[in-house]
N, C-alpha and C positions, 0 to 999 in steps of 0.2 A: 294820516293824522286827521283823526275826526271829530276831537276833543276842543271845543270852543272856550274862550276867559274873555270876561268883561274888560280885560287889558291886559297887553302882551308888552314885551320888555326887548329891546335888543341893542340896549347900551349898556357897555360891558360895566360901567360901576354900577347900575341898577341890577344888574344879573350877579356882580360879585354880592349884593347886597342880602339875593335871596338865597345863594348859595351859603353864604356866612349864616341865615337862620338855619337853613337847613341843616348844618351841621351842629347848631346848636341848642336846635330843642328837638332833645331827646327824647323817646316815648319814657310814658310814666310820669315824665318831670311837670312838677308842679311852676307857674308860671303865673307872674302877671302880664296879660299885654297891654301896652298901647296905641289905638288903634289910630292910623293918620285924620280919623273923622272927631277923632276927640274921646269916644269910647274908651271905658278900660274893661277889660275881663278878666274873670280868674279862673283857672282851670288845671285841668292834667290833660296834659298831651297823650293821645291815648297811640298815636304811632309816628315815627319820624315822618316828619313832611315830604313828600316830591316835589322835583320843581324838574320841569318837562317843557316841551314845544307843544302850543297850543295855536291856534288861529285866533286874529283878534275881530271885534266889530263888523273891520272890513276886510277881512279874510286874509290880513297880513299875518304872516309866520314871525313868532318871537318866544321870548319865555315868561313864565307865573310858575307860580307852584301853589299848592295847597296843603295845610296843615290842618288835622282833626283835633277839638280840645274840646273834653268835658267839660261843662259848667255847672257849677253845683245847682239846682233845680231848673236849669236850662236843657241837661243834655248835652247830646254830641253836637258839636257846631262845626261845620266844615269852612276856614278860612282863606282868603288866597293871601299870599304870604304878602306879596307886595303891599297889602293894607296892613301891615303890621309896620310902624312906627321904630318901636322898642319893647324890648319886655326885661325884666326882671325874675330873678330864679328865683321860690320860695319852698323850696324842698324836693322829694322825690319820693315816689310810692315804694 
């Protein structure tokens, strides 16, 4: 495992939390997020997220995952799922 995250997770309702995104934004689907830093974005999720064992900071093993989402004249943005908040479904390509 040679994949490093800005923070790693290994409490199981923080890991139910990212596995519940991941099962629910689907590629294509258009989405609002909101982001825990106050941020919102709008975008299409251009592929289902992963969410994987990374090492954290200090080299402890847990999980994140990350989701890719178009933004209209932003581009592709690569997110880690745990900074997603909530989002809102706003269609589907």
């Amino acid at each position: 495992m040679a994949r490093t995250a800005p923070r790693v997770h290994i409490n199981q309702a923080e890991i139910d939390h990212l596995k519940a995104l991941q099962l629910a934004l689907d590629a294509e689907l258009i989405v609002e997020l909101r982001m825990r830093d106050g941020r919102v974005l709008a975008g299409t999720v251009t592929e289902r997220p992963s969410v994987q064992q990374f090492r954290g900071p200090q080299e402890e093993e847990g999980t994140n995952g990350q989701v890719p989402i178009d933004v209209p004249g932003e581009g592709v943005q690569l997110l880690w799922l745990d900074e997603i908040e909530s989002f809102t479904r706003l269609g589907s390509n």
